[in-house]
N, CA, C and O atoms as CSV, one atom per row, in Angstrom:
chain,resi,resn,atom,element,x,y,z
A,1,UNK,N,N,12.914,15.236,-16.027
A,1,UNK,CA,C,12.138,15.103,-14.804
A,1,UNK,C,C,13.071,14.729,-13.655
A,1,UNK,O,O,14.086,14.061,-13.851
A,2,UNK,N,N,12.655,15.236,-12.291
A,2,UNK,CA,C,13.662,14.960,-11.513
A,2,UNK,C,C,13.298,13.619,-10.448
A,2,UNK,O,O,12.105,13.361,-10.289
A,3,UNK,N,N,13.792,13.218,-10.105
A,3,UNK,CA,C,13.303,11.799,-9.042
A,3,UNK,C,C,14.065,12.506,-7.442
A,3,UNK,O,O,15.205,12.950,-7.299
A,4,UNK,N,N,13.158,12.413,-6.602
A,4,UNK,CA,C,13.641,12.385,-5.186
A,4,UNK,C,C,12.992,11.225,-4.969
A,4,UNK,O,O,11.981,10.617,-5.320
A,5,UNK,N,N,14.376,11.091,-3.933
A,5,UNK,CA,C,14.782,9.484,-3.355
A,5,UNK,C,C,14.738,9.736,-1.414
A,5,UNK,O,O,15.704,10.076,-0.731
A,6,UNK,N,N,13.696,9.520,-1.042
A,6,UNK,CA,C,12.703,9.625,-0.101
A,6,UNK,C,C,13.507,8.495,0.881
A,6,UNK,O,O,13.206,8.911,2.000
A,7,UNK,N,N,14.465,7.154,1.113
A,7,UNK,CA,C,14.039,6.014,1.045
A,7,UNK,C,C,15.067,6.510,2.562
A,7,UNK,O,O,14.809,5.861,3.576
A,8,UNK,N,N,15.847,7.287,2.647
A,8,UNK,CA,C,16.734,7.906,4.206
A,8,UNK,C,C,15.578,8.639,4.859
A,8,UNK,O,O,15.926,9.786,5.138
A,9,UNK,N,N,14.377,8.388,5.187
A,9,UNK,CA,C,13.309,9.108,5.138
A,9,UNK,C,C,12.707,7.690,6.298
A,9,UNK,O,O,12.292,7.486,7.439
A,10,UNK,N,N,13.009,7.069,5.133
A,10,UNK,CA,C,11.618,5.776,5.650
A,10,UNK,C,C,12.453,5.386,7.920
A,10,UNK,O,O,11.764,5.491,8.935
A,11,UNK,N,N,13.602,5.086,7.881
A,11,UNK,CA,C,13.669,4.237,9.037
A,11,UNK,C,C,13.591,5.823,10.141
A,11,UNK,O,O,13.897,5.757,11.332
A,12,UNK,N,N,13.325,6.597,9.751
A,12,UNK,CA,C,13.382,7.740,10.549
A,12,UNK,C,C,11.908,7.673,11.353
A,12,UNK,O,O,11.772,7.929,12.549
A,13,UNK,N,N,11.117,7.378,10.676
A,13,UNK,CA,C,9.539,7.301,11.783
A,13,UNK,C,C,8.918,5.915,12.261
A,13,UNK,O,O,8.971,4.968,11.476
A,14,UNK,N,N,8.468,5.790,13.223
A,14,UNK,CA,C,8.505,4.689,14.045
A,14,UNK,C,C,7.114,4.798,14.409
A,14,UNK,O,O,6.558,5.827,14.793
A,15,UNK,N,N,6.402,3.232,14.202
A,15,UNK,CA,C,5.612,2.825,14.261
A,15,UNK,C,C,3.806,3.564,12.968
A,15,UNK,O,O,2.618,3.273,12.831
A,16,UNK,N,N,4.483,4.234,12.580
A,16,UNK,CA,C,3.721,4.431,11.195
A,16,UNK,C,C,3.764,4.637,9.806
A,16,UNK,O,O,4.979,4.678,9.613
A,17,UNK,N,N,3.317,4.767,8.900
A,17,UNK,CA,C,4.220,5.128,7.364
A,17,UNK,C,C,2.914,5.970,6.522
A,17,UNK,O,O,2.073,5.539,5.733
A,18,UNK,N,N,3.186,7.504,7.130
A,18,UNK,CA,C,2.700,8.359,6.313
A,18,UNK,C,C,3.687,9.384,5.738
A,18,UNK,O,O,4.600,9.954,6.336
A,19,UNK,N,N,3.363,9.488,4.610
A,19,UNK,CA,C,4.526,10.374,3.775
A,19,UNK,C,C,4.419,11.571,4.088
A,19,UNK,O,O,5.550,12.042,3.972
A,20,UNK,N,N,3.397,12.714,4.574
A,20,UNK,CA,C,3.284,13.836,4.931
A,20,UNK,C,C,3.990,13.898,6.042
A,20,UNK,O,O,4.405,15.042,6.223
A,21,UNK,N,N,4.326,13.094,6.925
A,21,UNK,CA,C,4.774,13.175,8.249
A,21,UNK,C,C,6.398,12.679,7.562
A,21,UNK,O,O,7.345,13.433,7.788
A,22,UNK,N,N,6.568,11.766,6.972
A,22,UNK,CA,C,7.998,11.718,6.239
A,22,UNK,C,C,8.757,12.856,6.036
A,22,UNK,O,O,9.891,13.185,6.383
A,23,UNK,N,N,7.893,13.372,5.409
A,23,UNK,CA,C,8.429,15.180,4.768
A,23,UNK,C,C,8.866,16.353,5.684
A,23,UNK,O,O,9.655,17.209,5.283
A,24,UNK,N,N,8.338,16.365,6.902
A,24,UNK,CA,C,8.207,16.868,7.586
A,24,UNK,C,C,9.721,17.109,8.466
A,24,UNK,O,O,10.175,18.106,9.028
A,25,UNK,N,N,10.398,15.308,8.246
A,25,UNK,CA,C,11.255,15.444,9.843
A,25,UNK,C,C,12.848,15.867,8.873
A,25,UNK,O,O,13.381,15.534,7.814
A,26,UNK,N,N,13.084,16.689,9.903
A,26,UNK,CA,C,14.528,17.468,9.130
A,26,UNK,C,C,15.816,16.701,10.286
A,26,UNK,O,O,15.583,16.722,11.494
A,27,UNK,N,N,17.113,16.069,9.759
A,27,UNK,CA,C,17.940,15.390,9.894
A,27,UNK,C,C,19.379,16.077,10.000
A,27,UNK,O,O,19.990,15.703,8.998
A,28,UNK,N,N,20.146,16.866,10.720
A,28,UNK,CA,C,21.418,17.168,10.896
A,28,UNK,C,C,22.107,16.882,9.947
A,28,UNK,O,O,22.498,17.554,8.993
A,29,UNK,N,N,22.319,15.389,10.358
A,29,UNK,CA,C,23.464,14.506,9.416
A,29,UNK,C,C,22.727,13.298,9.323
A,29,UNK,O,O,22.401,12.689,10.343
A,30,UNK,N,N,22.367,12.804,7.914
A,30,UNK,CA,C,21.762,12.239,7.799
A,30,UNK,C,C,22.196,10.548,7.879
A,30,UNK,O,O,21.364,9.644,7.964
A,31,UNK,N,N,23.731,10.348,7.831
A,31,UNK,CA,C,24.208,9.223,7.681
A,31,UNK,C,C,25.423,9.126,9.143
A,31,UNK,O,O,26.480,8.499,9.085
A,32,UNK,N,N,24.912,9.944,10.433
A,32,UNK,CA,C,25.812,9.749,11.628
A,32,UNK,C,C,25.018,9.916,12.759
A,32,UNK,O,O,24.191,10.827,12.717
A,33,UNK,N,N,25.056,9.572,13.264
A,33,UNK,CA,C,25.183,7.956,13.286
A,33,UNK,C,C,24.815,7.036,12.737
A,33,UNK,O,O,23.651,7.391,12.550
A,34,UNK,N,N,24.893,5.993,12.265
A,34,UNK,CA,C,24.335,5.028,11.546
A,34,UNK,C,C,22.987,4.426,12.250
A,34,UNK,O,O,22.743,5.207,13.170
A,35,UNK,N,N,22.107,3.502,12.236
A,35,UNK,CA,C,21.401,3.341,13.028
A,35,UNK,C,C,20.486,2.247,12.252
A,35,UNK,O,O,20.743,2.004,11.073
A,36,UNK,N,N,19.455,1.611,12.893
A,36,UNK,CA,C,18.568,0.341,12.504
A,36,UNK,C,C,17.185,0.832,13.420
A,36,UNK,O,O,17.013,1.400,14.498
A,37,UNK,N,N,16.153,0.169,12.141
A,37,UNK,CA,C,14.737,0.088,13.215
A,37,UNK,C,C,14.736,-0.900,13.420
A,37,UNK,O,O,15.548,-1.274,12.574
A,38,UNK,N,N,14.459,-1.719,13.905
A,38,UNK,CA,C,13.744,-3.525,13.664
A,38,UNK,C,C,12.364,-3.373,14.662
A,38,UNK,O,O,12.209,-2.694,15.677
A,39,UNK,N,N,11.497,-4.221,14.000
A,39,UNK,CA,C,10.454,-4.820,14.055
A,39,UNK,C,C,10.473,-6.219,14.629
A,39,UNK,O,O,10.451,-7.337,14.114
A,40,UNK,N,N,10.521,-5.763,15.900
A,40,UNK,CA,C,10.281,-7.125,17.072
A,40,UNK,C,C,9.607,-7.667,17.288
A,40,UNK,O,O,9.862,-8.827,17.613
A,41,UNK,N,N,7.934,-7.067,17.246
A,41,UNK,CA,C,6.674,-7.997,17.165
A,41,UNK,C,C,5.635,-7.371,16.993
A,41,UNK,O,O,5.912,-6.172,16.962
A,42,UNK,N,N,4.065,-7.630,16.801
A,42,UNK,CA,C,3.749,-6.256,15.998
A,42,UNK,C,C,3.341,-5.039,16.733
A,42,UNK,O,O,2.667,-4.171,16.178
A,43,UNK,N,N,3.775,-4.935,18.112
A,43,UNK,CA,C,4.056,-3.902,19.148
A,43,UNK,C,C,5.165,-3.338,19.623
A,43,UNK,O,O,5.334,-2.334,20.315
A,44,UNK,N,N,6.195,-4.430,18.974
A,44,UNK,CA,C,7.279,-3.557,19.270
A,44,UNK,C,C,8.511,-3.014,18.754
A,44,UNK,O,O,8.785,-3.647,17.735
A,45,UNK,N,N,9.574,-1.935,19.042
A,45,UNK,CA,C,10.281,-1.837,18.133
A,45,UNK,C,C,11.500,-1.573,18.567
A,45,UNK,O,O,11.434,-1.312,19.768
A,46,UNK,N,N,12.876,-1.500,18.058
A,46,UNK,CA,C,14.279,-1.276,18.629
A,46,UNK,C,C,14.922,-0.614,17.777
A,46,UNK,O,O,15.113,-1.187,16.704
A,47,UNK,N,N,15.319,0.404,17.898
A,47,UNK,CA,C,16.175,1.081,17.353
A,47,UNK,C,C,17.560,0.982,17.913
A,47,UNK,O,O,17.928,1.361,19.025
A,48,UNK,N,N,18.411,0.300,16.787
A,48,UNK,CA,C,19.679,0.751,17.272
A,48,UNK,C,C,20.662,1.942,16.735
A,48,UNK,O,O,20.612,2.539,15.660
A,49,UNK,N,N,21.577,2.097,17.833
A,49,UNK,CA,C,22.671,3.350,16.783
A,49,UNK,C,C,23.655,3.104,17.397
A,49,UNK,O,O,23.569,2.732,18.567
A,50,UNK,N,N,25.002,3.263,16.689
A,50,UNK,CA,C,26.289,2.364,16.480
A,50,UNK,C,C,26.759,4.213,17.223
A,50,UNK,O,O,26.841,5.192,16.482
A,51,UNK,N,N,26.923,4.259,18.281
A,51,UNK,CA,C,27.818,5.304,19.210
A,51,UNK,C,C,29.037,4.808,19.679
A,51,UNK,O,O,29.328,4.706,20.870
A,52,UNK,N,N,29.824,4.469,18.635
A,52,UNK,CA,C,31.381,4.000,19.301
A,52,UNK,C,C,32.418,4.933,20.176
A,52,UNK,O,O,32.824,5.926,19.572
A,53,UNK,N,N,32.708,4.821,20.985
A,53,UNK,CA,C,33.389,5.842,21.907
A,53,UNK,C,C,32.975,6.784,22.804
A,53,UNK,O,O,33.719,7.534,23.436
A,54,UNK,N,N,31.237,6.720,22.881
A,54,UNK,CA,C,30.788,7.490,23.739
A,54,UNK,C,C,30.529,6.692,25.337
A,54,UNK,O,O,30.705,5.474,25.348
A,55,UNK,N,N,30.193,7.253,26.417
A,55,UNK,CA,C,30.086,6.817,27.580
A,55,UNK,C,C,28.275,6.420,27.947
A,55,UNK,O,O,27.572,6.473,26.938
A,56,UNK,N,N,27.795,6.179,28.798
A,56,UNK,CA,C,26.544,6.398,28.950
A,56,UNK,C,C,26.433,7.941,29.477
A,56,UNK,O,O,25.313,8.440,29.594
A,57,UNK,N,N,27.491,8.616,29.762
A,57,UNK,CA,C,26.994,10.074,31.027
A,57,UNK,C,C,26.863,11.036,29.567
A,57,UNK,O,O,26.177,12.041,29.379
A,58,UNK,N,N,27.795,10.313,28.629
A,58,UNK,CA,C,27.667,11.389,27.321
A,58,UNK,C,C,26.821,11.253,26.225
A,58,UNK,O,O,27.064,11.805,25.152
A,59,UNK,N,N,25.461,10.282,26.497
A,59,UNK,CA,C,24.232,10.155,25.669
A,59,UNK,C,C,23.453,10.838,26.582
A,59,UNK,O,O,23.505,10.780,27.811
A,60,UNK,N,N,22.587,11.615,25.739
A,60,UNK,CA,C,20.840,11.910,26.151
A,60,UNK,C,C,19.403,11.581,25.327
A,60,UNK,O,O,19.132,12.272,24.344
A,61,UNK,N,N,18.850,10.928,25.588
A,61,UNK,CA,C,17.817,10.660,25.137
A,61,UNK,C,C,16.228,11.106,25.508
A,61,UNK,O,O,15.673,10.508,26.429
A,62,UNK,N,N,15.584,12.054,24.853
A,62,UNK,CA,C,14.637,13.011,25.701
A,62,UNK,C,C,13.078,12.423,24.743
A,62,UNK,O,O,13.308,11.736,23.748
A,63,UNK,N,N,12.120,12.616,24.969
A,63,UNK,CA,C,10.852,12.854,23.820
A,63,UNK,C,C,10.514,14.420,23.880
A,63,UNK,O,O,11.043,15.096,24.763
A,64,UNK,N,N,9.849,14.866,23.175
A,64,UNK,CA,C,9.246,15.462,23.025
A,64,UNK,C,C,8.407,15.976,21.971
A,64,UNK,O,O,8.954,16.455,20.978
A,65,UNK,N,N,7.019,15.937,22.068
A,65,UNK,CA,C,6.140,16.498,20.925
A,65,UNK,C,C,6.187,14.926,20.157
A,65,UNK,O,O,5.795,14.871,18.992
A,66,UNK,N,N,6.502,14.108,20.597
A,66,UNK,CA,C,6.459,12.763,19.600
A,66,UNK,C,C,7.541,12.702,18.667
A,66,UNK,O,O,7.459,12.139,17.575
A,67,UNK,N,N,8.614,13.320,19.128
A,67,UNK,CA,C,9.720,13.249,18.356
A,67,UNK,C,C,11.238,12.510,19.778
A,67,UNK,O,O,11.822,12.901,20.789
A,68,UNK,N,N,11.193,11.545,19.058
A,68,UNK,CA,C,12.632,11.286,20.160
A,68,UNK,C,C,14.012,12.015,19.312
A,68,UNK,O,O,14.435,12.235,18.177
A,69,UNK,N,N,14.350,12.200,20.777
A,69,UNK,CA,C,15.685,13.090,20.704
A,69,UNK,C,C,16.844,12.576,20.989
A,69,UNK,O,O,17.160,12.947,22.119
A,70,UNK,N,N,17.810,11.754,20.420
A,70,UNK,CA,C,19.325,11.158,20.941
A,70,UNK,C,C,21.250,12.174,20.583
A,70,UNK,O,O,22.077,12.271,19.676
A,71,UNK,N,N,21.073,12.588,21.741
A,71,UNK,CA,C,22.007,13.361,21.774
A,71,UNK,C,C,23.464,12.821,22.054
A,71,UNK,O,O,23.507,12.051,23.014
A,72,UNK,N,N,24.961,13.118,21.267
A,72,UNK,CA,C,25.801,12.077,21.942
A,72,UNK,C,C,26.733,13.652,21.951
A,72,UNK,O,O,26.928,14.437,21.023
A,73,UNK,N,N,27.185,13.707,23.399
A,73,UNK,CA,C,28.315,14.911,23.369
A,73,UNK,C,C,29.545,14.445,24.223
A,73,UNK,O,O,29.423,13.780,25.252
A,74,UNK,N,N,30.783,14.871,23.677
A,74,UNK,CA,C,32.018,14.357,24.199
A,74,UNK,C,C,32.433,15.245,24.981
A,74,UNK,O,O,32.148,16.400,24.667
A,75,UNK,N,N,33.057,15.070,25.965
A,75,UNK,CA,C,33.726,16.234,26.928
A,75,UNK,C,C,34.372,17.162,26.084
A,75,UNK,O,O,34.488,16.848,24.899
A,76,UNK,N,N,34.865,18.368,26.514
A,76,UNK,CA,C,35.600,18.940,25.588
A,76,UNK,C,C,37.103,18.793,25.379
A,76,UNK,O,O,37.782,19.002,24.374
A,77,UNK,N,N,37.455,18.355,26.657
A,77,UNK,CA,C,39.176,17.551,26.687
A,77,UNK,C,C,39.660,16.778,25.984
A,77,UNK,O,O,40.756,16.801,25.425
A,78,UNK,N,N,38.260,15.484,25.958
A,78,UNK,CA,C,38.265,14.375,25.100
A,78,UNK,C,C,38.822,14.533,23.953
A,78,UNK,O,O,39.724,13.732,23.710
A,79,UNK,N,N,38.496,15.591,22.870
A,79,UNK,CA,C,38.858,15.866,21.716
A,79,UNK,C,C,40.106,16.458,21.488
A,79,UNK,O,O,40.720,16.093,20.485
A,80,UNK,N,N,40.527,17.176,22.114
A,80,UNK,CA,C,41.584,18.135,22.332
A,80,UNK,C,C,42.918,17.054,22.543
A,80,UNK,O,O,44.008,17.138,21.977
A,81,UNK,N,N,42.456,15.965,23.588
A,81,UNK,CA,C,43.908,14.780,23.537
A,81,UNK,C,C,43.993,13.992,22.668
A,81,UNK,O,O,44.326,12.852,22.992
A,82,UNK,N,N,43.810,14.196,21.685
A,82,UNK,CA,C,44.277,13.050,20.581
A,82,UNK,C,C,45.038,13.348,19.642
A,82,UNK,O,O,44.880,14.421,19.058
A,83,UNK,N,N,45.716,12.751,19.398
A,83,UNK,CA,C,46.781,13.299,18.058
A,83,UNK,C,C,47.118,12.109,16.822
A,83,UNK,O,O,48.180,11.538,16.575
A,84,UNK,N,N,45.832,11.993,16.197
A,84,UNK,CA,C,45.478,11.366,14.749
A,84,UNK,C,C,46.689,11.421,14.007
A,84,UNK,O,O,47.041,12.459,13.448
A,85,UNK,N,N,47.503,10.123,13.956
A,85,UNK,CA,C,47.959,10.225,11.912
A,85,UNK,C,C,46.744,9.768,11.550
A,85,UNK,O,O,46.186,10.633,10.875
A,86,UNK,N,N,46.127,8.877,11.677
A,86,UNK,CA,C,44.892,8.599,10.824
A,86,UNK,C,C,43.940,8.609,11.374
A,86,UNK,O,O,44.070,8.178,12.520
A,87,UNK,N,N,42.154,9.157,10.902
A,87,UNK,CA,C,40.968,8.871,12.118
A,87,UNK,C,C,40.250,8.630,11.115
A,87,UNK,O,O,39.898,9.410,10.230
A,88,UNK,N,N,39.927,7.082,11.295
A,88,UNK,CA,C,39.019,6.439,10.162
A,88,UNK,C,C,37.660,6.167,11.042
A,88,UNK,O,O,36.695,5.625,10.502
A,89,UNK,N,N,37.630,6.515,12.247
A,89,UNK,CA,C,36.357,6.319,12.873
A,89,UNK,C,C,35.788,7.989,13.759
A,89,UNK,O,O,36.460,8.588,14.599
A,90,UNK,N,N,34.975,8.235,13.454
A,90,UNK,CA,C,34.234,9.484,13.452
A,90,UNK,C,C,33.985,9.927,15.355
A,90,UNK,O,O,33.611,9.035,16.116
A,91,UNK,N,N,34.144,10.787,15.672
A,91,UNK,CA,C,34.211,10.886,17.414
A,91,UNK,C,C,33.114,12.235,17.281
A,91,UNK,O,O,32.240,12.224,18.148
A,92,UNK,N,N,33.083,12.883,16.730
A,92,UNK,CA,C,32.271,14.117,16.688
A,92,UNK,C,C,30.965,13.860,17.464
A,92,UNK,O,O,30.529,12.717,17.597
A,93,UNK,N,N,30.123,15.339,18.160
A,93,UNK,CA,C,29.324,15.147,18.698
A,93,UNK,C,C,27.967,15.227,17.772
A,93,UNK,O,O,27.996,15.859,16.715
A,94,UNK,N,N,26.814,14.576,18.206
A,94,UNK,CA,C,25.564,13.967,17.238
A,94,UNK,C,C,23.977,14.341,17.716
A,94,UNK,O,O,23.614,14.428,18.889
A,95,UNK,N,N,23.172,14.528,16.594
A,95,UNK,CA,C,22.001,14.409,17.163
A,95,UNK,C,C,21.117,14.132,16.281
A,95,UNK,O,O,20.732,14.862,15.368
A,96,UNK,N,N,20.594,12.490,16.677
A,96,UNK,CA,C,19.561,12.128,16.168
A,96,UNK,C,C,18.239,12.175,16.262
A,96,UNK,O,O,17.865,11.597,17.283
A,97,UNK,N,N,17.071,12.771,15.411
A,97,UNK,CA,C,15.632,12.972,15.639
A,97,UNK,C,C,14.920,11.860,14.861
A,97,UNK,O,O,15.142,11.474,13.713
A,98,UNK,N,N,14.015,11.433,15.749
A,98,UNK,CA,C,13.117,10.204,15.273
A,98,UNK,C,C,11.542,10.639,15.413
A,98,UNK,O,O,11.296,10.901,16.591
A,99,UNK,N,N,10.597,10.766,14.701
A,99,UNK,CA,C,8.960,11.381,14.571
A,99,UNK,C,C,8.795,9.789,15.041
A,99,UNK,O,O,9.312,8.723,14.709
A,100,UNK,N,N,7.761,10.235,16.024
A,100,UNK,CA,C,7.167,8.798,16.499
A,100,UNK,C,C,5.627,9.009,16.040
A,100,UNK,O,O,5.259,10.131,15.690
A,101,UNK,N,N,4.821,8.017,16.046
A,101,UNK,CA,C,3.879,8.028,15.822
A,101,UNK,C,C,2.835,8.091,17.491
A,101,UNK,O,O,3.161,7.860,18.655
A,102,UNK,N,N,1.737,8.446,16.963
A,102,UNK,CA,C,0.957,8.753,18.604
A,102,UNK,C,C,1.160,7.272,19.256
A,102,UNK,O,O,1.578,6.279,18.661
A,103,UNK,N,N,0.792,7.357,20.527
A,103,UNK,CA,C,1.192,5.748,21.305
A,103,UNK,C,C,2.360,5.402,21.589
A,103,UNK,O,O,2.582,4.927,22.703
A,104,UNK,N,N,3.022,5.503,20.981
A,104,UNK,CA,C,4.322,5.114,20.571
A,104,UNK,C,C,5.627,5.279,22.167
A,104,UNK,O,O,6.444,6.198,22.099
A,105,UNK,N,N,5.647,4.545,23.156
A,105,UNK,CA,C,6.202,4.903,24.317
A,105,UNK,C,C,7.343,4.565,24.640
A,105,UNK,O,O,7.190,3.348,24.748
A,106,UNK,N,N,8.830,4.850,24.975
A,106,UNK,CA,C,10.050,4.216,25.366
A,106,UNK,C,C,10.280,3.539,26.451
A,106,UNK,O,O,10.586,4.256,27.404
A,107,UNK,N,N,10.239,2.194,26.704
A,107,UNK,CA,C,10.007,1.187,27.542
A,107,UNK,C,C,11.733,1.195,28.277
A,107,UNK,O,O,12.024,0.914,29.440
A,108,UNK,N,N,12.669,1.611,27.156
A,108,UNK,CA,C,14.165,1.118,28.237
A,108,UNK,C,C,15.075,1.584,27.026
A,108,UNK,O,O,14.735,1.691,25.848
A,109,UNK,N,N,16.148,1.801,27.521
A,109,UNK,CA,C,17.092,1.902,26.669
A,109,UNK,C,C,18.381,1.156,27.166
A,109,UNK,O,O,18.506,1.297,28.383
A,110,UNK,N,N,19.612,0.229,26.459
A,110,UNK,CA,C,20.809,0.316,26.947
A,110,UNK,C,C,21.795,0.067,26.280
A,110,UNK,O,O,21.761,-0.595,25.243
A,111,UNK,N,N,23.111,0.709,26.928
A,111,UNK,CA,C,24.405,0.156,25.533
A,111,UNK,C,C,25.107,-0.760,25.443
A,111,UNK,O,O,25.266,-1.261,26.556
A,112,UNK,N,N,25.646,-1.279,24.667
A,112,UNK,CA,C,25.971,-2.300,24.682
A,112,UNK,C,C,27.184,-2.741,23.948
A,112,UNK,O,O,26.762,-3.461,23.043
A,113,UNK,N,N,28.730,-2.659,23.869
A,113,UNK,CA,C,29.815,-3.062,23.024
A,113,UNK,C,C,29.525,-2.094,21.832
A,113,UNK,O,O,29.641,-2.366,20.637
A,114,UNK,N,N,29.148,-0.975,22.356
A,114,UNK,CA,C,29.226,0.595,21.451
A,114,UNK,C,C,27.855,0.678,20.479
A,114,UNK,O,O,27.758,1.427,19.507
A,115,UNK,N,N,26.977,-0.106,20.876
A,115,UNK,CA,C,25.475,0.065,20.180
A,115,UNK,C,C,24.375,0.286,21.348
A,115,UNK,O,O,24.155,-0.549,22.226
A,116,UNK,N,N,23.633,1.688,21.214
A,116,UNK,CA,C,22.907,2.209,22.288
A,116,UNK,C,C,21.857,1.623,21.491
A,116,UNK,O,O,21.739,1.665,20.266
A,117,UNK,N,N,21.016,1.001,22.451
A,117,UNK,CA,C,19.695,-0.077,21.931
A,117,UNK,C,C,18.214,0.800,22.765
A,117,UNK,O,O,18.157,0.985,23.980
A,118,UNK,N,N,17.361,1.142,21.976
A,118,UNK,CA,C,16.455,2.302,23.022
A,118,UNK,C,C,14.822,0.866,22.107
A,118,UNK,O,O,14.429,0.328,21.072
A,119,UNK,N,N,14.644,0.993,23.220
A,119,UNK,CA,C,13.005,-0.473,22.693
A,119,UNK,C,C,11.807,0.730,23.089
A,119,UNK,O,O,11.838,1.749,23.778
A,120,UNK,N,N,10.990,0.200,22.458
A,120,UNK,CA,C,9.926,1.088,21.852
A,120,UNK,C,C,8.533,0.209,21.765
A,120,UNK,O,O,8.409,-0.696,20.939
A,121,UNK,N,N,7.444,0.587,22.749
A,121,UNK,CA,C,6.199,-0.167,22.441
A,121,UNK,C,C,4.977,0.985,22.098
A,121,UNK,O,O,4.778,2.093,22.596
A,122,UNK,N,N,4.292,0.280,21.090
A,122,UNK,CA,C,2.792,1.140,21.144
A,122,UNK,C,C,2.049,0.403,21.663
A,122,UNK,O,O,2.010,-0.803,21.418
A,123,UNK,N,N,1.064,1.210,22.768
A,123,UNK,CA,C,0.183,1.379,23.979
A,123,UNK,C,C,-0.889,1.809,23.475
A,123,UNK,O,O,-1.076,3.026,23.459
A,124,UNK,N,N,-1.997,0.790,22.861
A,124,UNK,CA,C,-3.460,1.516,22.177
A,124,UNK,C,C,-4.160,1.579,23.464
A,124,UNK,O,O,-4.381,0.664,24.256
A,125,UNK,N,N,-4.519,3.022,23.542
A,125,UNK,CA,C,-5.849,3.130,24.885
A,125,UNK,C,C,-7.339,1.813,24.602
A,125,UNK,O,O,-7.677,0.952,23.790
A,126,UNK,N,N,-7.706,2.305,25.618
A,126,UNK,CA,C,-9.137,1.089,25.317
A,126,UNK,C,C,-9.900,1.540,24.458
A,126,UNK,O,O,-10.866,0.857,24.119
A,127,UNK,N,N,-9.629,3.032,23.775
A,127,UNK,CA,C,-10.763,3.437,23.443
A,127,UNK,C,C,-10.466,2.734,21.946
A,127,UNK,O,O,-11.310,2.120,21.294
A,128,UNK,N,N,-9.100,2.962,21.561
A,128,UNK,CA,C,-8.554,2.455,20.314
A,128,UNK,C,C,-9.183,0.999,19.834
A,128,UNK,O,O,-9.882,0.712,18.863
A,129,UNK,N,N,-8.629,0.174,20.948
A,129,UNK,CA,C,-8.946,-1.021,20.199
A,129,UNK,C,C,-10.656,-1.782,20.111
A,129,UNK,O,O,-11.702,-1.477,20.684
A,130,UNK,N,N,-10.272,-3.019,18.985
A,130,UNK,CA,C,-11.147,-3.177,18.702
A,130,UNK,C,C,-12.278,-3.715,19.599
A,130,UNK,O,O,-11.831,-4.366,20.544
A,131,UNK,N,N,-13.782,-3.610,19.556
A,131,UNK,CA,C,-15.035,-3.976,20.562
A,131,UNK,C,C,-15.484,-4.861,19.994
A,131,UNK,O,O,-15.615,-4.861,18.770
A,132,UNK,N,N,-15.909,-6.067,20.952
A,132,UNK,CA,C,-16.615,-7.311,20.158
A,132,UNK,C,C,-18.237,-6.732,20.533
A,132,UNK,O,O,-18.347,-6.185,21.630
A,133,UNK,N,N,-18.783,-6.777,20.154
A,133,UNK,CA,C,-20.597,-6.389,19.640
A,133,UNK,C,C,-21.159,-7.463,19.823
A,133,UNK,O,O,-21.082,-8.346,18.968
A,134,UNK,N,N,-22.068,-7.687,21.336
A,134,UNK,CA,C,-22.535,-8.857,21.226
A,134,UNK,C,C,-24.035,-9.021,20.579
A,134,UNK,O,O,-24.860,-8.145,20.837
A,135,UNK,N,N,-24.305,-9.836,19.964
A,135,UNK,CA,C,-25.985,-9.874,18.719
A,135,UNK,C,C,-26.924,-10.426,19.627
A,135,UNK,O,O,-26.803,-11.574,20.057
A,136,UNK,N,N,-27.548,-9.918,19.838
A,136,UNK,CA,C,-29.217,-10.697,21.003
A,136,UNK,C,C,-30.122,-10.450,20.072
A,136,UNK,O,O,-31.304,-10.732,20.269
């Protein structure tokens, strides 16, 4: 019997945990950038990703369709001047996709000592939340 191991799956969707929607989101490279969800409070959320060597002019960060989009591209010079005996740290250009859940809105993003920090709140309409019912 075979076992799939789902678990590079889990920090990829934000702010819900359905497995059909798990299945769904397809990943470039699944381990580049590295990256973190955390759970800030029970509205909010931060994703970080460890972009060492990029600039702010050479990130993009877009939504669309409920999927965030983090793009990191290096000039093309950039690459071309370096001359490695050794490159133990990765410069290549990246793109990370994150399935958000509905609500789910990007409040700010910023970088910081080579970790781009993007915060994340869900926004329940009025219709969502709960109604107190008054008894007469």
């Amino acid at each position: 019997m075979r076992n799939f191991d789902f678990s590079p799956l889990y920090g990829s969707v934000i702010g819900f945990d359905r497995l059909v929607n798990f299945l769904e989101i397809g990943q470039s490279d699944g381990n580049y950038p590295p990256y973190n969800v955390e759970l800030v409070s029970e509205h909010k959320y931060c994703i970080s990703i460890v972009v060492a060597g990029f600039m702010n002019d050479e990130l993009d960060i877009t939504t669309q369709d409920n999927t965030l989009i983090i793009k990191g591209t290096h000039a093309d010079s950039y690459q071309d001047s370096k001359n490695y005996l050794y490159q133990g740290i990765t410069e290549h250009d990246f793109e990370r996709k994150f399935q958000l859940a509905e609500h789910i809105q990007i409040t700010g993003a910023n970088l910081e000592r080579g970790i781009l920090y993007i915060h994340l709140t869900r926004v329940l309409p009025d219709t969502l939340k709960p109604k107190r019912i008054e008894i007469k």
